[in-house]
RODO-2510 file (C-alpha; in nm, 4 decimals, decimal comma):
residues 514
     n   res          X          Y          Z
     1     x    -5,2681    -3,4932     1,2534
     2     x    -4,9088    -3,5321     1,2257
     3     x    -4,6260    -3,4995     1,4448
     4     x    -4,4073    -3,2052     1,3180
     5     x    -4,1233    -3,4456     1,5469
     6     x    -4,1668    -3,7020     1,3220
     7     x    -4,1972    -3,4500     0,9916
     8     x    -3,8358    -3,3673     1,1104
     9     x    -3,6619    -3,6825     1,1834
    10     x    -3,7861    -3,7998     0,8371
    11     x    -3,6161    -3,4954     0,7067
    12     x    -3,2801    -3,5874     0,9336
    13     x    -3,2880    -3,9252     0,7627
    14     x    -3,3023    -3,8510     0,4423
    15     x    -3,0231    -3,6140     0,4461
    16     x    -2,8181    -3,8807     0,6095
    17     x    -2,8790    -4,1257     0,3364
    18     x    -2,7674    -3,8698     0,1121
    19     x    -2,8269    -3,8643    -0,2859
    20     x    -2,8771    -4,1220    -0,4839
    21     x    -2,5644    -4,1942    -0,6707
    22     x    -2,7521    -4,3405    -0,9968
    23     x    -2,9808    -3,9909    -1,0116
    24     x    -2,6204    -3,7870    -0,9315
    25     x    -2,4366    -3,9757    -1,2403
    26     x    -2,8068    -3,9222    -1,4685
    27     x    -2,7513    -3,5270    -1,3598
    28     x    -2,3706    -3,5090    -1,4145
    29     x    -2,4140    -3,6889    -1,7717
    30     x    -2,6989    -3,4318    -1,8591
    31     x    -2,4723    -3,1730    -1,7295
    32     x    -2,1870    -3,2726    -1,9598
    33     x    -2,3561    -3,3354    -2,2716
    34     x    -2,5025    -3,0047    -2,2302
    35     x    -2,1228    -2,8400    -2,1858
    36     x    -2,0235    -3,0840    -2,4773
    37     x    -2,3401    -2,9385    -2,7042
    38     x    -2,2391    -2,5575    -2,6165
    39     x    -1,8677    -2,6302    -2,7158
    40     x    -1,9468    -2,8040    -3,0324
    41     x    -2,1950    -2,4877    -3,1276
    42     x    -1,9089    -2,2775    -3,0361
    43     x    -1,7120    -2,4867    -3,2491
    44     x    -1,9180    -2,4542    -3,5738
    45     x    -2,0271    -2,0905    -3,5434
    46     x    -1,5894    -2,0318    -3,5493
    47     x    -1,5951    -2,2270    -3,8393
    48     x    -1,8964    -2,0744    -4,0035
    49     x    -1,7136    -1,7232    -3,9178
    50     x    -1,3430    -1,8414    -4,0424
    51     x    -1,5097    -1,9791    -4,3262
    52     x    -1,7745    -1,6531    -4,4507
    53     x    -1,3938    -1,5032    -4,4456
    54     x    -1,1605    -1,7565    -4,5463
    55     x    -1,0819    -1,4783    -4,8415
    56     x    -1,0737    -1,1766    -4,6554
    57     x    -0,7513    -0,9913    -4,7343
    58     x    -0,5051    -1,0083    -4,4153
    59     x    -0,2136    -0,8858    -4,2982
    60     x    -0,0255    -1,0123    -3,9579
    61     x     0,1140    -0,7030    -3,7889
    62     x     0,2352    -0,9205    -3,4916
    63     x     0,2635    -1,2444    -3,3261
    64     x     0,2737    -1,2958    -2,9684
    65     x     0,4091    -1,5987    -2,7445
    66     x     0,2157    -1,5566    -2,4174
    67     x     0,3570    -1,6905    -2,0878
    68     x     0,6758    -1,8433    -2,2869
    69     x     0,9044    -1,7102    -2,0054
    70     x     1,1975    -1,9046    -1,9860
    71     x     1,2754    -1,9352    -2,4055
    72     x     1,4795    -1,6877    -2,5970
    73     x     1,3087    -1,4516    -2,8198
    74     x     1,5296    -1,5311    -3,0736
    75     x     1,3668    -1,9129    -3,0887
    76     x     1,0601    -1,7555    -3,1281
    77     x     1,1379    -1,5008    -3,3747
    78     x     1,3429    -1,7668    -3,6156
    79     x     0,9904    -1,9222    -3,6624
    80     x     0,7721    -1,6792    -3,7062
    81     x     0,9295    -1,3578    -3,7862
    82     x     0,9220    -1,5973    -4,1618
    83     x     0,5359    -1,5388    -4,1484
    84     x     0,5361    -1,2104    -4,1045
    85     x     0,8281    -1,1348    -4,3638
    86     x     0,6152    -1,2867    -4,6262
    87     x     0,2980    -1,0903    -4,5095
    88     x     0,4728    -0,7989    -4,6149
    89     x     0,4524    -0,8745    -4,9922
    90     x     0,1456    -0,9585    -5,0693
    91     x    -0,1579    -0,9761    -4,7994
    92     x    -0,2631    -1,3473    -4,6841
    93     x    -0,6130    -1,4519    -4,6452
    94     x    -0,7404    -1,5274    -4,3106
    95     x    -0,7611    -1,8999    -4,4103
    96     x    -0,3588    -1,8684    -4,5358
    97     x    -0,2324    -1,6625    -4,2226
    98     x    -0,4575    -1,9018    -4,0154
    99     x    -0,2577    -2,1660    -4,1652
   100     x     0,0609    -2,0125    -4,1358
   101     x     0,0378    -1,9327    -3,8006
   102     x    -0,0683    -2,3237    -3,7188
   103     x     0,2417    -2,4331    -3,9044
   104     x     0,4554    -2,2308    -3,6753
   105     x     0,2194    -2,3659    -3,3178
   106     x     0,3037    -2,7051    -3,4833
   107     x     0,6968    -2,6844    -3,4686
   108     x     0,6622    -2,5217    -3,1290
   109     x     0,4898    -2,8340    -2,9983
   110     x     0,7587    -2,9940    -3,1915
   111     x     1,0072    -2,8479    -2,9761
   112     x     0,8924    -3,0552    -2,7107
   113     x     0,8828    -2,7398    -2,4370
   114     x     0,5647    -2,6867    -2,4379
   115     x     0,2151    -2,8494    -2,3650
   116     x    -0,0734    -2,9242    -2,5560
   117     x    -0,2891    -2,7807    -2,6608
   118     x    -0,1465    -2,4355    -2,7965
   119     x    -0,4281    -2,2022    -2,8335
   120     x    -0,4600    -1,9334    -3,1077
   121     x    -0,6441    -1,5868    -3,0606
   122     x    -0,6565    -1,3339    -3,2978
   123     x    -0,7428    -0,9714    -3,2325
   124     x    -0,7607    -0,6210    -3,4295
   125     x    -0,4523    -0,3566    -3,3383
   126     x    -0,5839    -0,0606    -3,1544
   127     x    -0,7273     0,1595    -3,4356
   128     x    -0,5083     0,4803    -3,2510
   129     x    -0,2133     0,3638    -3,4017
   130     x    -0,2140     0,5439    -3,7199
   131     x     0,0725     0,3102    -3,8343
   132     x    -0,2177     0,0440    -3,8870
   133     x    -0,4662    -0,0770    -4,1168
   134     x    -0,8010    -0,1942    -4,2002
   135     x    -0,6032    -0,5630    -4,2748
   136     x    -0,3797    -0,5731    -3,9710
   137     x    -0,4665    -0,8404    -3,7226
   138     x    -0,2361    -0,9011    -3,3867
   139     x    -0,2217    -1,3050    -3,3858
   140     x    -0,2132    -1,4508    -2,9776
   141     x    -0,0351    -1,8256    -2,9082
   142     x    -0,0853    -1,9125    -2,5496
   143     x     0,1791    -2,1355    -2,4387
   144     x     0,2051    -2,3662    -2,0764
   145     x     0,6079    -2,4575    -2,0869
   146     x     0,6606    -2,7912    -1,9285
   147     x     0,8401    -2,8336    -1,6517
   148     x     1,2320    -2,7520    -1,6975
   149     x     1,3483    -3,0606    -1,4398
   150     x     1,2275    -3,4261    -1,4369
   151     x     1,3849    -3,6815    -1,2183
   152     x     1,2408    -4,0712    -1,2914
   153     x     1,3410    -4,3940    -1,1774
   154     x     1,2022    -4,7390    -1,2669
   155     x     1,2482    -5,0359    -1,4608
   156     x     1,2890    -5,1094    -1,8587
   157     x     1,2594    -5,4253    -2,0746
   158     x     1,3661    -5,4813    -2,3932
   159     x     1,5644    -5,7097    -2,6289
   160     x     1,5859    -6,0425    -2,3891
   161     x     1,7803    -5,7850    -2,0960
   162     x     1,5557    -5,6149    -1,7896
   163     x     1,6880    -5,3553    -1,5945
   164     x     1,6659    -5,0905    -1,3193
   165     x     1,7424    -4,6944    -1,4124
   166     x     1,7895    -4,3788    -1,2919
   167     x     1,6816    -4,0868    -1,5534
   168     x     1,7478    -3,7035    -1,4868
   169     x     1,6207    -3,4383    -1,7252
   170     x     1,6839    -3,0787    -1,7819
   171     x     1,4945    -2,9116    -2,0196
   172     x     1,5327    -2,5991    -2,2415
   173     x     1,8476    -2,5429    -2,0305
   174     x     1,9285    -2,2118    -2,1879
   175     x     1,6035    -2,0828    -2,3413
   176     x     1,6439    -2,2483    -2,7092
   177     x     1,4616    -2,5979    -2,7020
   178     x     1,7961    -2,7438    -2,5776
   179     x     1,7987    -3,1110    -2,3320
   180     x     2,0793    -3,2487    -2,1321
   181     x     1,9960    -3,6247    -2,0650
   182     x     2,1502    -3,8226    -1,7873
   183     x     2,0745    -4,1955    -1,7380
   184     x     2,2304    -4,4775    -1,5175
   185     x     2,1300    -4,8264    -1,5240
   186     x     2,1829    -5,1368    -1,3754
   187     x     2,0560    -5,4642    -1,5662
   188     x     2,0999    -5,8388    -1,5979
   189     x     2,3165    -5,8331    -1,8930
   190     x     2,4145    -5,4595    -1,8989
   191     x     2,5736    -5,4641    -1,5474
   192     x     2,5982    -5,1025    -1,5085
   193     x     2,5743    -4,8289    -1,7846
   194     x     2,6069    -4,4104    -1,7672
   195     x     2,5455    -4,1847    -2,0640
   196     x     2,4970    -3,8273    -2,0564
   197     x     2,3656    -3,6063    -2,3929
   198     x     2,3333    -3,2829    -2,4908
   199     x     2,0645    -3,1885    -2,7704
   200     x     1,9759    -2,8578    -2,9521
   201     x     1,7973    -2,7620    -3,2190
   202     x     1,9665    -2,6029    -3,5064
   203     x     1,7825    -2,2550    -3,5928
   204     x     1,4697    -2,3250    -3,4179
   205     x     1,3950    -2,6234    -3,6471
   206     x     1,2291    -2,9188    -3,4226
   207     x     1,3764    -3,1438    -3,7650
   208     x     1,7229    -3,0748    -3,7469
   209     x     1,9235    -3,1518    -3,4105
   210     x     2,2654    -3,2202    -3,2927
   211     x     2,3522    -3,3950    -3,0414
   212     x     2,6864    -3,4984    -2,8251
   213     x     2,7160    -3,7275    -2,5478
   214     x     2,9574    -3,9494    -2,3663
   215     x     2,8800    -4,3276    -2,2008
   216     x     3,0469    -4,6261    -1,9831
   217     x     2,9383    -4,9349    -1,9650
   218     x     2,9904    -5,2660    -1,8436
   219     x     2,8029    -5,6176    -2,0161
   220     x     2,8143    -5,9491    -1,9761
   221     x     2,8047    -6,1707    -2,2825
   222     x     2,8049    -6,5544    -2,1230
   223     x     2,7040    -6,6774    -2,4877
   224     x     3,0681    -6,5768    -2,5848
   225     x     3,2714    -6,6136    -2,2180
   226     x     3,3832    -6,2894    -2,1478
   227     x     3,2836    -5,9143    -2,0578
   228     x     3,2818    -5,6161    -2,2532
   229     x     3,3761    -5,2239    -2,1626
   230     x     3,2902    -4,9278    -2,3468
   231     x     3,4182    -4,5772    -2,2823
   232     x     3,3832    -4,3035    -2,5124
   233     x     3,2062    -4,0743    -2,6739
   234     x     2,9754    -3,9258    -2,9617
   235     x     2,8318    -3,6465    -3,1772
   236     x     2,5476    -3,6564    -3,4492
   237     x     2,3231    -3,4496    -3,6314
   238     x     1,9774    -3,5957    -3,6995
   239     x     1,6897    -3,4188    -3,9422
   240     x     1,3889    -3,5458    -4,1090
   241     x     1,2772    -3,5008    -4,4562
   242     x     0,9725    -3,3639    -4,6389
   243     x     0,8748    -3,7624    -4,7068
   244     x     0,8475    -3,8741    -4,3588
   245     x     1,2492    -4,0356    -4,3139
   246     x     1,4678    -3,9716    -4,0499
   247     x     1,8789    -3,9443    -4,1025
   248     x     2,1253    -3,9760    -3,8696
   249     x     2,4869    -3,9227    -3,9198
   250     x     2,7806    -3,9611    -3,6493
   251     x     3,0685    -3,9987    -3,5195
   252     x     3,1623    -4,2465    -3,2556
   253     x     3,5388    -4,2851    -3,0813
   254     x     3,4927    -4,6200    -2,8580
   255     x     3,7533    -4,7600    -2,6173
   256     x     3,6644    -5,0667    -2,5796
   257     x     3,7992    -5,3937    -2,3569
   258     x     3,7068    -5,7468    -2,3709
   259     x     3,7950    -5,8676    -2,0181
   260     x     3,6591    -6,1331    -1,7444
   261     x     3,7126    -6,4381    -1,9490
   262     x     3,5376    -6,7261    -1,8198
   263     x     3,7887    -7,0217    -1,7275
   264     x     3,5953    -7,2266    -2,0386
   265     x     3,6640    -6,9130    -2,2666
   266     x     3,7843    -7,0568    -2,5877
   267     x     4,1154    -6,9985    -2,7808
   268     x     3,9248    -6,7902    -3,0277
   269     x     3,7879    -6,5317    -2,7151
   270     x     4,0966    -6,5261    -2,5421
   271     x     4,2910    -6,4070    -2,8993
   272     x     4,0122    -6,1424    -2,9349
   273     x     4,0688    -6,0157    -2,5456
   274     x     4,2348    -5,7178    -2,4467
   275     x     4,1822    -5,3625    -2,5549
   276     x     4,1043    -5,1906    -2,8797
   277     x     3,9457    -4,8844    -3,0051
   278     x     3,7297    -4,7917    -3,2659
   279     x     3,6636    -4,4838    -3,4503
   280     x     3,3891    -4,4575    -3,7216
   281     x     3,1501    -4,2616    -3,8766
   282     x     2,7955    -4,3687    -3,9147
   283     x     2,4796    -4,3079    -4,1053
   284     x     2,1104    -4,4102    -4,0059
   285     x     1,8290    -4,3966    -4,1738
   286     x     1,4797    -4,5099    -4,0935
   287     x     1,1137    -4,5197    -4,2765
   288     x     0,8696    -4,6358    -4,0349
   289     x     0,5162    -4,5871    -4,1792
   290     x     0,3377    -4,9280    -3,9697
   291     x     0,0147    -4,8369    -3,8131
   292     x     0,1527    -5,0301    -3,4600
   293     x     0,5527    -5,0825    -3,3932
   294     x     0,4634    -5,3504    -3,1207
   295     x     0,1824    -5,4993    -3,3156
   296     x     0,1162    -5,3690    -3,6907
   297     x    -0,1646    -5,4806    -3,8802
   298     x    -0,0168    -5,2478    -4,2064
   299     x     0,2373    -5,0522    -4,3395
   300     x     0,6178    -5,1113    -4,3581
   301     x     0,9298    -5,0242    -4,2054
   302     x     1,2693    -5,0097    -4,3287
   303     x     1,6071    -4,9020    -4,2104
   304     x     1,9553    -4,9284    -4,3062
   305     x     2,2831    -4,8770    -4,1440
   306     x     2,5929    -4,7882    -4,3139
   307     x     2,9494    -4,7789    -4,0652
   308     x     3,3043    -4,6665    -4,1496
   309     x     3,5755    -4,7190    -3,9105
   310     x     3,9497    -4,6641    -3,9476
   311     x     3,9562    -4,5464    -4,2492
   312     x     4,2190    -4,2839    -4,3531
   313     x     4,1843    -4,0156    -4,0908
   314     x     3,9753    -4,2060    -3,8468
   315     x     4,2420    -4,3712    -3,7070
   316     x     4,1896    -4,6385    -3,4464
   317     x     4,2717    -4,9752    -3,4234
   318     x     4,0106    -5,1539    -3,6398
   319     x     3,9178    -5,0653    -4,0053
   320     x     3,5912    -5,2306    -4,1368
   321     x     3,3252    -5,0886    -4,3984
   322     x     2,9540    -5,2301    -4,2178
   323     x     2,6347    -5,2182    -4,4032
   324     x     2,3189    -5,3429    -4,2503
   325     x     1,9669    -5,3560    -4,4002
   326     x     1,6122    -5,4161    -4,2320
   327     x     1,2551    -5,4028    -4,4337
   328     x     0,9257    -5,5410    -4,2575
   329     x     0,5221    -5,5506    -4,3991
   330     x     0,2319    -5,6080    -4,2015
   331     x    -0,1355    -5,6891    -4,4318
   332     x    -0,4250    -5,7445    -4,2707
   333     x    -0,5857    -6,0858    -4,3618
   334     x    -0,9632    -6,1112    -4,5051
   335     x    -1,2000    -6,3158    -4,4394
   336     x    -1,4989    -6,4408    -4,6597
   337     x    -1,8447    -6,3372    -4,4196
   338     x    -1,6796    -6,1116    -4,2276
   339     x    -1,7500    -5,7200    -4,2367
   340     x    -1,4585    -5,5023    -4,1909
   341     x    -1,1155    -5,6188    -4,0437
   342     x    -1,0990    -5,9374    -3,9281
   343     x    -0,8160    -5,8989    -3,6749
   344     x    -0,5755    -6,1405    -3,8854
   345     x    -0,2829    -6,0196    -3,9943
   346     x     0,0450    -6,1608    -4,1906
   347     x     0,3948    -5,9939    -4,1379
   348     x     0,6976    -6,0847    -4,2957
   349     x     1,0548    -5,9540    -4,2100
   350     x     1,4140    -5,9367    -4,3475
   351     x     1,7292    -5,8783    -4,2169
   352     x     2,1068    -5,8850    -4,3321
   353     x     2,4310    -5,7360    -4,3301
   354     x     2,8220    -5,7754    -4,4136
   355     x     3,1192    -5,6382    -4,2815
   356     x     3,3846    -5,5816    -4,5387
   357     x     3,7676    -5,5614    -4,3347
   358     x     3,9891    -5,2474    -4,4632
   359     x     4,3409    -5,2143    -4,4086
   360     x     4,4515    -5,0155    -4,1136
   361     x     4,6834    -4,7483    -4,1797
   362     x     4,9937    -4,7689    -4,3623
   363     x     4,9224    -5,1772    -4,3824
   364     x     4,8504    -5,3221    -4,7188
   365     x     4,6712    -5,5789    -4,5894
   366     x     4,2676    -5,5952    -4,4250
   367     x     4,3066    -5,7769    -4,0888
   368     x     4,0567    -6,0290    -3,9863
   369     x     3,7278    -5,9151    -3,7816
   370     x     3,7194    -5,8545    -3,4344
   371     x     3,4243    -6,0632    -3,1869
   372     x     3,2962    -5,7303    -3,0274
   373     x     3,2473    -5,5985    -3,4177
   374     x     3,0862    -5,8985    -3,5793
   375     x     2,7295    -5,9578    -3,6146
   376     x     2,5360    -6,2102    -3,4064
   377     x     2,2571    -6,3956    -3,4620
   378     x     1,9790    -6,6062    -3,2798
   379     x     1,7932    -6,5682    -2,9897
   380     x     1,3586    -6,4905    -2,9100
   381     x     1,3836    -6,1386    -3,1036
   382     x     1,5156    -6,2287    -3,4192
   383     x     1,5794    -6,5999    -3,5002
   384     x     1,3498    -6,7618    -3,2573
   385     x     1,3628    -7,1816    -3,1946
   386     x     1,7760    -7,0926    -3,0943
   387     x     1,9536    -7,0309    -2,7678
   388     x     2,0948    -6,6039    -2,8074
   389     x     2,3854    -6,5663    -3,0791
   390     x     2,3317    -6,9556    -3,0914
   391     x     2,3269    -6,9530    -3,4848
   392     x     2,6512    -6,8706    -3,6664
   393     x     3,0492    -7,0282    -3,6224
   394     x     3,1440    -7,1906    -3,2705
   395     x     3,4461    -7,2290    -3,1039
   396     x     3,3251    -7,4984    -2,8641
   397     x     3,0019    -7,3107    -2,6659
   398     x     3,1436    -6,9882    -2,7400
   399     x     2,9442    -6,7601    -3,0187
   400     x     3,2177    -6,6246    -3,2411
   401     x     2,9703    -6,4105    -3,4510
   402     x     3,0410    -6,3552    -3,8470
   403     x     3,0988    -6,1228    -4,0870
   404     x     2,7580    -6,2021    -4,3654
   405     x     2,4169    -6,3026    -4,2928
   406     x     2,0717    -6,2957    -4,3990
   407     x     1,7536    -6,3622    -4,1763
   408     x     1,4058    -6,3947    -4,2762
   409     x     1,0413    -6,4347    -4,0541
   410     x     0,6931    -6,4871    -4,1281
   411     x     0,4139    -6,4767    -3,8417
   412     x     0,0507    -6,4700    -3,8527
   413     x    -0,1599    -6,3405    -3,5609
   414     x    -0,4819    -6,4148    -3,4985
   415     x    -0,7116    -6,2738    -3,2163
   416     x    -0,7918    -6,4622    -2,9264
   417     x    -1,1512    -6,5831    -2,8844
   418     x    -1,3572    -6,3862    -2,6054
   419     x    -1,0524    -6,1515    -2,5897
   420     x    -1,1204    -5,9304    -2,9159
   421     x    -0,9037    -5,7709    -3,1711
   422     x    -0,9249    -5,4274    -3,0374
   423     x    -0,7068    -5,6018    -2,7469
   424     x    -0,3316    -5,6176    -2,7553
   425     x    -0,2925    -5,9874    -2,7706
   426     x    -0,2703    -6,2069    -3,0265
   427     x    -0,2124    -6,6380    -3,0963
   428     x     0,1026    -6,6517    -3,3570
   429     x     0,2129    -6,9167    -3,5748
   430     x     0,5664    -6,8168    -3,7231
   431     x     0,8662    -6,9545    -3,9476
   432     x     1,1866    -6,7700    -3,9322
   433     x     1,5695    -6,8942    -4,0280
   434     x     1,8910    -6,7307    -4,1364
   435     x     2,2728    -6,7969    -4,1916
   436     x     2,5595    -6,6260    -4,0306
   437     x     2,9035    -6,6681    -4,2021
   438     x     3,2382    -6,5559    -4,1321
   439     x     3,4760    -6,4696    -4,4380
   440     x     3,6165    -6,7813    -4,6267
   441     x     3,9811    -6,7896    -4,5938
   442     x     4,1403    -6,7128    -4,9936
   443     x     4,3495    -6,9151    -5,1352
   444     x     4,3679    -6,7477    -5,4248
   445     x     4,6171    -6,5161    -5,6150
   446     x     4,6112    -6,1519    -5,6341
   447     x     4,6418    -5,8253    -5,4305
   448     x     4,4948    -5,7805    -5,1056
   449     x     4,2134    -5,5837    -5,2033
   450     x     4,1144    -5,8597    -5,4944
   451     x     4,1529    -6,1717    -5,1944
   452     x     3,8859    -6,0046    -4,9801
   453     x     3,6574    -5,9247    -5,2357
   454     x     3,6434    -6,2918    -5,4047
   455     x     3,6043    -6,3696    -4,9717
   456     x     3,3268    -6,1465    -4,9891
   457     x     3,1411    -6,2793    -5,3174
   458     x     3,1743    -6,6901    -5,2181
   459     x     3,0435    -6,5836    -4,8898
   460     x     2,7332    -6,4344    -4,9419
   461     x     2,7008    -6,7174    -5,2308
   462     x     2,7014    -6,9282    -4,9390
   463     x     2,4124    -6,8213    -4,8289
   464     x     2,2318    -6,9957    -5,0404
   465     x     2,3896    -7,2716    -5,0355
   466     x     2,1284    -7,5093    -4,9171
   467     x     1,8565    -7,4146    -4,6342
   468     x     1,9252    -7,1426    -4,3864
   469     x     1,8731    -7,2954    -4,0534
   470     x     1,5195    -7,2835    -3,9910
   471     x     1,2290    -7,3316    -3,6502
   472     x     0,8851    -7,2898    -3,6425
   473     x     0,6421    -7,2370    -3,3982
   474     x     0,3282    -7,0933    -3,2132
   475     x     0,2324    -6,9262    -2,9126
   476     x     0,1328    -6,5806    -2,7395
   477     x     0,1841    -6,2115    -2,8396
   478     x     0,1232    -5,9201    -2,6050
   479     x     0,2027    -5,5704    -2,6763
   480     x     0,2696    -5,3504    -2,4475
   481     x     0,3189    -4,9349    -2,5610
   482     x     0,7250    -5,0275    -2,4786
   483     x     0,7800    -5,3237    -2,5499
   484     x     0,6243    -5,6568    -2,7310
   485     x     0,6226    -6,0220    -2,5367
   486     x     0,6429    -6,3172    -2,6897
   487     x     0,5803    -6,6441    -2,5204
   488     x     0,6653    -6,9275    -2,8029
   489     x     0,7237    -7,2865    -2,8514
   490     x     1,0090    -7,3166    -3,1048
   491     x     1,0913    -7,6486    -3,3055
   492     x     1,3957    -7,6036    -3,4720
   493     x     1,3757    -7,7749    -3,8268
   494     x     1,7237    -7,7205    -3,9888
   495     x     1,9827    -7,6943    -3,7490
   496     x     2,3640    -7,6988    -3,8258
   497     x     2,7007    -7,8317    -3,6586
   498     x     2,7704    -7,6050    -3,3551
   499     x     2,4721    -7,4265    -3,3985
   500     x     2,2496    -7,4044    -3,0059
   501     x     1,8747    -7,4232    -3,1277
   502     x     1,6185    -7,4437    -2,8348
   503     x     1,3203    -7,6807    -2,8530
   504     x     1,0163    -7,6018    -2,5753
   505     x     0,8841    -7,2898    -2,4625
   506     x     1,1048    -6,9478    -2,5435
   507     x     0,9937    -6,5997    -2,3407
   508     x     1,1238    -6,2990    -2,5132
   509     x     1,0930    -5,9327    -2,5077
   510     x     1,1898    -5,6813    -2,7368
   511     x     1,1560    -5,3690    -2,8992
   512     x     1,2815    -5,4329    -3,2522
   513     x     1,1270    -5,7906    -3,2957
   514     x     1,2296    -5,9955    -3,6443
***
């Protein structure tokens, strides 16, 4: 017979041993697939219901924010009082006011004040009110708002420059959708920089914004032997249209100060240094419509930049018309035997601008471009295979930037063997080049206005005067959700007098890569 002892300390043990962890993960899988099978019934008998009366003849009597306590009514009431407004003549069907209703949840989240998800409830009015009908139905959104403070420090990357930030945000600071941005940063190139924005939506629409702000900043540029300070200040209004592109249009009033010359500064740097400011107005827009912006596989992207400073009423000390144009396609490659995508893709890229001088003021005629206003050119995120700004006129080692160029890129990526091309990394062989050109000094006869446009035309023909200064190379691609690294080896093929190209292994990282 046995020992009821040893009945008990069998019992003892086994509780100390505890469960089995594979039989507690077999009963918390069974446990969620059964919660996962009761919310996708729950799922389709809505949609069964909504459906059997998608046609039912509706009318929205009211709509409801819950738990939206620190936002204005009259946010909420620009967006949906619409709705209800258009209820009025002529009844919705529940699929329409359904619909409706989700447009309106949609620019809500838009708003960025509130978290996902925003549910929807819909309910009948209390059938005591003799002011109702057998239509009405009260429509519920149940809203969580984020927090109104966030305070975030850490590091960024991005466009050959690291640095270390300090980021303070208050949001909907007066209850309509409104952000006041504050950020300090400290960086290897970008010594120290402040900004601080204001942003608000413009009659509840999450499309339309305006924004002000104000910045100071301090960056080293060794490539051209001297320092530059900003000060100054800003306002635009952005919006988005119906076909997926975003505008931006502003106005910027810079004080700016090329100081700290290096003792090797060049003749050309040291006539460009002192203090200047520049007052433009400035358009953006941008079509981005690439499946990946670190690492497409499809689509295209395209932007283009249009500047006006010192013109007429601007004022300032510069005057210069600026145009500048970017377009990029990504295909996926196929290959024979191979089901679905292979993981190969090709993307090409272009880039160029121009910078047309305009006289300043009462002065007849344009005056030559400034260093801090010129494009530059070269470097691991656009024209890889040279040294930064190393393509483009020289004044000894100093970059001097120019006025036209023109940039091109190819690269095809390939995943990596026993990595897979649902990872982030790819092998890429590439072949970029481009020309930067400052204006050609006229010789010719004529008013002012007629010199710098004949500058202008044998310019860009320059371009194609004989090959753009070209590299090619391989190597690795990683991209990361902020930011793409690219770890190359660049063999410049055409390189021209003064120009800095960079044989051997190149590390860049960027955000806008070429």
């Amino acid at each position: 017979m046995a020992d009821p002892l040893d009945s008990e300390d069998d019992m003892f043990d086994r509780l100390k041993k505890g469960v089995d962890p594979k039989l507690q993960e077999e009963k918390t899988k069974r446990a969620n697939e059964r919660e996962l099978a009761q919310l996708e019934k729950a799922q389709r008998r809505l949609g069964e219901l909504i459906q059997d009366n998608s046609t039912l003849p509706t009318t929205i009597s009211s709509i409801r924010i819950l738990n939206a306590t620190n936002t204005r009514r009259g946010l909420l009431d620009r967006i949906f009082n619409p709705i209800i407004s258009a209820n009025q003549d002529r009844p919705y069907t529940l699929a329409e006011a359904i619909r409706e209703v989700s447009v309106g949840a949609d620019k809500l989240h838009r708003l960025d004040i509130f978290h996902e998800p925003i549910s929807l409830f819909i309910d009948r009015p209390s059938r005591t009110d003799p002011s109702t009908t057998p239509t009405d139905i009260d429509i519920y959104l149940s809203v969580v708002e984020k927090s109104r403070f966030k305070f975030k420090t850490g590091t960024d990357i991005g466009n050959a420059e690291g640095s270390a930030y300090v980021h303070g945000l208050a949001r909907n600071v007066f209850g309509g959708a409104e952000s006041l941005n504050v950020n300090a940063s400290f960086g290897t190139r970008t010594r120290s920089a402040y900004q601080a924005s204001f942003e608000t939506p413009i009659l509840s629409n999450p499309d339309l914004r305006w924004e002000f702000g104000g910045l100071a900043s301090s960056t080293q540029k060794p490539w051209s032997s001297h320092e530059e300070v900003l000060k100054g200040g800003w306002t635009k209004l952005r919006w988005v249209t119906l076909g997926g592109g975003r505008h931006e249009l502003g106005y910027n009033g810079i004080w700016r100060q090329i100081t700290g010359l290096a003792s090797s500064a060049s003749p050309t740097v040291r006539g460009d240094a002192g203090d200047s400011v520049k007052s433009s107005l400035m358009h953006t827009w941008v079509k981005d419509r690439r499946d990946n912006p670190q690492l497409p596989t499809r689509g295209y992207f395209n932007r283009s930049t249009l500047e006006l400073a010192g013109w007429g009423p601007l004022q300032g000390d510069v005057a210069f018309g600026k145009a500048e144009v970017e377009a990029q396609g990504a295909i996926p490659v196929l290959i024979p035997g191979i089901q679905g995508e292979s993981g190969i893709s090709l993307t090409t890229g272009l880039r160029a601008g121009l910078l047309y001088p305009l006289p300043l003021g009462a002065e007849s005629e344009p005056r030559s471009s400034r260093i801090n206003d010129r494009f530059q050119l070269g470097g691991p995120t656009d024209v890889r295979g040279f040294r930064l700004s190393g393509l483009g006129p020289h004044d000894g080692s100093d970059a001097l930037g120019g006025d036209v160029y023109a940039a091109g890129s190819a690269n095809l990526l390939f995943p990596i063997p026993r990595v897979g091309k649902d990872k982030p990394l790819r092998l890429q062989f590439f072949a970029n080049g481009g020309r930067l050109l400052a204006l050609k000094k006229s010789g010719t006869e004529g008013t002012d206005g007629e010199k710098v446009r004949r500058t202008l035309s044998s310019t860009i023909a320059e371009l194609g005067n004989g090959l753009p200064s070209m590299a090619a190379g391989f190597g690795l691609v990683y991209a990361h959700p902020v930011a793409r690294f690219e770890l190359n080896f660049s063999l410049p093929l055409v390189l021209r007098k003064g120009e800095d190209g960079r044989k051997g292994l190149q590390f860049g990282i960027g955000i806008n890569m070429l």
